[in-house]
N, C-alpha and C positions, 0 to 999 in steps of 0.2 A: 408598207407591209412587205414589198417586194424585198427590198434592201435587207430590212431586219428579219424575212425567212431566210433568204440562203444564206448570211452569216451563223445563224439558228443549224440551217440544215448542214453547213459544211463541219462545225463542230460535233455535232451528232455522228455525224457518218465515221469525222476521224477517230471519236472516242469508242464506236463500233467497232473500227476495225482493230485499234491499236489494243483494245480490252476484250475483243469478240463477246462483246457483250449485244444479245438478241435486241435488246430493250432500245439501243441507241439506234442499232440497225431497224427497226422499225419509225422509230422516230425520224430519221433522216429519212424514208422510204415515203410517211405520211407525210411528211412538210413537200415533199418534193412535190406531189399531189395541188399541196396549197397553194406553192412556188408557182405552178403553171396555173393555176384559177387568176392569179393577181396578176401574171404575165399577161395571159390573155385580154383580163380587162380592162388592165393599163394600157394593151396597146389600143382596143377600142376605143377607151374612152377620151386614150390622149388625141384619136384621130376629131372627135366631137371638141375636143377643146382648142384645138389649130382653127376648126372651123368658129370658133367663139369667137380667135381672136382678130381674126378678119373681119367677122360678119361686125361685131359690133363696137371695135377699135380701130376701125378701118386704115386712120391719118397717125395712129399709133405705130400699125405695122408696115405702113409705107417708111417713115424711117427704120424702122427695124428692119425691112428688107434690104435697105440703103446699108447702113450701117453695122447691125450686128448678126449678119445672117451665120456666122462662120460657126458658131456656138450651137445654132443648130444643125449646120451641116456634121458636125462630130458628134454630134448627139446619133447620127441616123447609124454610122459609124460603130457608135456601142449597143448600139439597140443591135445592130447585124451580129457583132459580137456575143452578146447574149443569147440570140434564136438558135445559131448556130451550135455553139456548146450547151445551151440547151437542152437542144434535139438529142444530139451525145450521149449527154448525160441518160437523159430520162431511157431513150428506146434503145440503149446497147450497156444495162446498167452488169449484167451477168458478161459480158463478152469480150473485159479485161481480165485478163489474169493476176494481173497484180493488181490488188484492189484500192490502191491508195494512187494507181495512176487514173482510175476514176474518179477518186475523190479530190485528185490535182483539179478537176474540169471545174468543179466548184469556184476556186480562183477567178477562172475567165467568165464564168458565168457572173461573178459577184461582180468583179472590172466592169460587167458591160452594163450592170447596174446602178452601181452605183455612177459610172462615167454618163450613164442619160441623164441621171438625177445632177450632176455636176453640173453640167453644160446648159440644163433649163435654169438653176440657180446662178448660171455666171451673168445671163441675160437679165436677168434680175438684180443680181449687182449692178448689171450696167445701169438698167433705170435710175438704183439709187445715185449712182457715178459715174455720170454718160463721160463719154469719150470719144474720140476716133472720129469726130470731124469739127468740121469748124460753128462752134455752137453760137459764136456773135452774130455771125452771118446771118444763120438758120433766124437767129430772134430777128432780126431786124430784112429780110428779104422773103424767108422763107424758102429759100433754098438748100438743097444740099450738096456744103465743097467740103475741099480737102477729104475725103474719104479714107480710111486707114480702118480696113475690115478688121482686121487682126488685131487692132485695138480694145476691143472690147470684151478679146479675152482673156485680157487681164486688168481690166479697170479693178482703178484703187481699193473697191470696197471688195471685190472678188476674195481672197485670200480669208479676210475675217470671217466671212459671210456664209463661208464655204465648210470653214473650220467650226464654226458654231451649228452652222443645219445638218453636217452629215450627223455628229454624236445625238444631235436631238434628235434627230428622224429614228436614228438607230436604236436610240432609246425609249421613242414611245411606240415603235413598232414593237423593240421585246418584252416592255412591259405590260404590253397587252398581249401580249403569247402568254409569258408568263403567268400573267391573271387568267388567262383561261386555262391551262396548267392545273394552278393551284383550286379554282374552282371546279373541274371534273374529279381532281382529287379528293377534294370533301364530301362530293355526292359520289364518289364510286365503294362499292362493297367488295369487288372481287381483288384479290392479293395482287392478281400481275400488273391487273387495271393502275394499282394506286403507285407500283412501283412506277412503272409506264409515268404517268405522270409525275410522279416526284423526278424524276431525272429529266423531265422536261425543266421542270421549276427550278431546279440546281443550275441548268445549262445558261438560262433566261436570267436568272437571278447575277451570276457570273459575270456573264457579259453588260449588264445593267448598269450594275458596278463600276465597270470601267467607264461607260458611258457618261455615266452622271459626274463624273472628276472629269473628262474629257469636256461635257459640255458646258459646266461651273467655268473652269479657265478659258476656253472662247468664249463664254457670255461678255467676260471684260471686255477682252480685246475687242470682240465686236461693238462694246459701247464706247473704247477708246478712239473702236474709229470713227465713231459717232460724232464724235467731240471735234476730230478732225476736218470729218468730212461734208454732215449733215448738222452742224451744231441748233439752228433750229428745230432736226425732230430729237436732238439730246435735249434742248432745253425743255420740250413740251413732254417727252418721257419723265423729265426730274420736274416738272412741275417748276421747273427756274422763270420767278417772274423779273427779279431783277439779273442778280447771277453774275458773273467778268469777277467774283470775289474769292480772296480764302474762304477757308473754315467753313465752306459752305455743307449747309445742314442736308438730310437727308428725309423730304419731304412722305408720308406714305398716305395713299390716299387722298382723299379733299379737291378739290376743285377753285377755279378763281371766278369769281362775282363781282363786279366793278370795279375791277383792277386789284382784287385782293384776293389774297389764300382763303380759304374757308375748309374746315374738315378737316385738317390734315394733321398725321402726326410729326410732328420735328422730330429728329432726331441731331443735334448740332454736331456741325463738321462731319458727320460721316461721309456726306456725295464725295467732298475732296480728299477724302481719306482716300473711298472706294476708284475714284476716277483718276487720283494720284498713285496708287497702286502702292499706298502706304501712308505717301505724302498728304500729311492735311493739312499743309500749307498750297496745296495746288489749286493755282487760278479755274475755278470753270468755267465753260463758254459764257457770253454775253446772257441773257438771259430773253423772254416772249417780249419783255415792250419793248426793244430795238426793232424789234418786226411788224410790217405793217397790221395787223389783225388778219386781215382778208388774206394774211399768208400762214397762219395759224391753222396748224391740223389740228380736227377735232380732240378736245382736251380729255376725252372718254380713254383716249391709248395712254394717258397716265395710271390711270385706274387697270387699266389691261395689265400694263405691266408691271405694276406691282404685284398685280396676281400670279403673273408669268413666275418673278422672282419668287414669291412665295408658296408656291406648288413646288417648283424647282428642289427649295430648301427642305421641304415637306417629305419630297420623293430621296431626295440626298439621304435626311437623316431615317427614314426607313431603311434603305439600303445596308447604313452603318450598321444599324440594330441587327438584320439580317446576317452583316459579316462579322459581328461581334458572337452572335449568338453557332456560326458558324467556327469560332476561332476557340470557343470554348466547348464545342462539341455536341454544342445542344440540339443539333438539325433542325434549323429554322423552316429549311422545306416540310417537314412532315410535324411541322407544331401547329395547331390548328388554328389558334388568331393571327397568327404570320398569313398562315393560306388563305383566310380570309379578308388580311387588309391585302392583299395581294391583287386583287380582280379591282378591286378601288384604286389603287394606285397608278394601275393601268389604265384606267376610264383618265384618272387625274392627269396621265404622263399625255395622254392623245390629247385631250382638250387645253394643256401646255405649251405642246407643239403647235397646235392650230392660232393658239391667242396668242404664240411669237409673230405667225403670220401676219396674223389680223394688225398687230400693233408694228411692223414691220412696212405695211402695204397701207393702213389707214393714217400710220405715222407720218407715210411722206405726203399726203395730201396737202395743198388740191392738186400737185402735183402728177402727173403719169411718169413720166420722164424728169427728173428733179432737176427743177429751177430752167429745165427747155419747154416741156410740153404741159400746158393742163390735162385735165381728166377732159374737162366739156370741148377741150380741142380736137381728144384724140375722140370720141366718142361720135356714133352712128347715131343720131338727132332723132332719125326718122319713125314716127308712132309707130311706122310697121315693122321695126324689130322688137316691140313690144312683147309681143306672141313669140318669136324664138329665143328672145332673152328670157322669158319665163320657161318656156319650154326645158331650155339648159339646164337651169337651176333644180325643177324639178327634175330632170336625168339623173341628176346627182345625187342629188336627195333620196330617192330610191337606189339607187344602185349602188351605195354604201353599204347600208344596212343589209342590203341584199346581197352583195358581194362577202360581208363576213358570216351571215347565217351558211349559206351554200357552203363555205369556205370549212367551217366549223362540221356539217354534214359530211363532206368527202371525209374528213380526218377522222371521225369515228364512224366509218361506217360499217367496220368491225370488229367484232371483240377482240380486245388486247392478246386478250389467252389462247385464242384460236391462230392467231397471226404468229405468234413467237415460238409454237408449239408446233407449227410446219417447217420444211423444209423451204428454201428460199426458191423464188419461181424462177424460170429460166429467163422469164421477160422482167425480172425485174419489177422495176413498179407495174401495178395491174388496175388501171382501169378500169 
């Protein structure tokens, strides 16, 4: 949410000032608002999640301190980044003269965001494509040599990995702005109210757009590197039980019961069509029975990702309808079935992004570290973290929900018509 308000809030401001239009200039005033609630409780919460991954990956994050510490040392780097312009921003938003040298701060603010979000994903690439020391060793002694900190941050899978999560993140944070946009729009009666929110839903919509063509073509590539790199969790993603063939079909759905497909739709030759990037004569990887079973990630992250793709195309061809109905002048923002598949699409875009996760992280199982570490290696045994692993989980669980209601509270906490109809405050955002 972080990411996808201030690219939200830096559009806003500029479209304010280049248009002296009131409406955007509040918009940008209220997100800023939002910007610092999500600042704030990403940096608490990322402080509860450091403590997660010690307390209960303990032999996990002994290599990681060995190995990929560098990834978070630049992470602290863009987080300082960020506080800093920041501060700036928000408590001296009147105290530029030229108003488009405040709305530059945007940039560094955004850098220092989306760079935390970079550098925790590169560490995550590493897992799926460790590097930077000597991994034979490690299996067969349990030591660790050859160390090459800087290696890790740029292991193999980094680049795909990287190219795929920023557009989705960026996507389901503004499709749920948008959706709630479009839904304050339909329950609001008064005129500035609905403008107010229509040129929210134009800005969200805009940028969605690009998002979703952004995230469509790294979706490949991230599966091409799949093929490359992880061909095991490609095979268990395609449901490939035999697989090393052409014309291999494209399975949707279904599961395997005694060494067989069950469920599933064929589609013939499309995998190699899709995974040859045209070619459907391309070889795909070997397929599940070359692998031992006991090396089999749960076969549930097939079924995930079909949904993943199928939301994706869902959310895509909304979109279209949206720039179509845009291209013909129909104002899809203020058409009222638009605005309301709009708040749904949004729910869809976030539970998207999350079920990339899931099939992402449950994909490489049993692995932690792929093909060095297991999960029951790196994992804290002991019944007594029992209580703060639950503890966690509920944290989180509450302070989602909680974090977007409050979030949603600051933003209208007054009326649209009162706010654009004053003179602008000396302090800027007001508290």
């Amino acid at each position: 949410m972080s990411i996808s308000t201030i690219v939200v809030l830096s559009v806003a401001e500029y479209l304010g000032i280049r248009y002296k239009d009131k409406y955007y200039d509040l918009l940008a005033k209220r997100l800023a608002k939002v910007f610092t609630i999500f600042f704030a409780i990403g940096t608490a919460s990322g402080i509860v999640m450091a403590a997660e991954l010690v307390i209960l990956f303990p032999k996990f994050f002994t290599v990681v301190a060995a190995v990929a510490m560098v990834p978070f040392y630049l992470e602290i780097f863009a987080f300082f980044t960020e506080t800093i312009f920041l501060i700036i921003y928000i408590y001296y938003w009147d105290a530029f003269k030229n108003r488009m040298t405040h709305w530059a701060l945007t940039f560094f603010i955004g850098a220092g965001t989306l760079g935390s979000a970079m550098f925790i994903v590169m560490v995550n690439a590493w897992m799926n494509t460790p590097n930077g020391f000597n991994i034979s060793v490690f299996e067969s002694t349990g030591q660790i040599t050859d160390v090459n900190p800087w290696a890790a941050v740029n292991s193999p899978s980094f680049l795909s990995e990287i190219a795929h999560v920023v557009p989705v993140t960026l996507l389901a944070g503004t499709m749920l702005m948008g959706g709630y946009f479009a839904y304050r729009y339909l329950i609001s009666k008064n005129q500035d109210d609905r403008i107010f929110y229509m040129k929210g839903s134009k800005i969200t919509a805009a940028l969605s757009m690009a998002y979703v063509i952004l995230a469509g073509i790294s979706g490949s590539l991230a599966a091409s590197s799949l093929i490359v790199n992880q061909p095991l969790k490609y095979s268990a993603l395609e449901l490939n039980l035999l697989g090393g063939r052409r014309f291999e079909p494209e399975k949707l759905f279904g599961t395997i019961v005694n060494g067989k497909i069950v469920g599933a739709i064929t589609i013939p030759g499309l995998q190699s069509l899709l995974a040859g990037t045209g070619n459907a004569s391309f070889v795909v990887p070997k397929g599940l029975m070359y692998y031992p079973m006991n090396l089999w990630p749960p076969l549930i992250v097939h079924t995930m990702f079909d949904l993943m793709v199928l939301f994706g195309i869902l959310i895509g061809l909304y979109l279209l309808a949206y720039l179509v109905m845009w291209a013909v002048r129909k104002q899809p923002y203020s058409n009222k079935w638009m605005a309301i598949l709009f708040p749904i699409f949004g729910i869809i875009a976030m539970y998207t992004m999350e079920d990339g996760w899931v099939v992402d992280e449950v994909g490489r199982q049993p692995w932690i570290i792929y093909n060095v570490m297991y999960v029951y290696q790196a994992a804290n045994t002991s019944t007594s973290m029992i209580g703060p692993g639950i503890a966690m989980m509920v944290f989180y669980t509450i302070l989602i929900p909680v974090s977007f209601y409050f979030s949603a509270r600051v933003f209208n906490r007054e009326e649209v018509s009162k706010e654009v109809n004053e003179s602008p405050s000396a302090t800027g955002v007001n508290f």
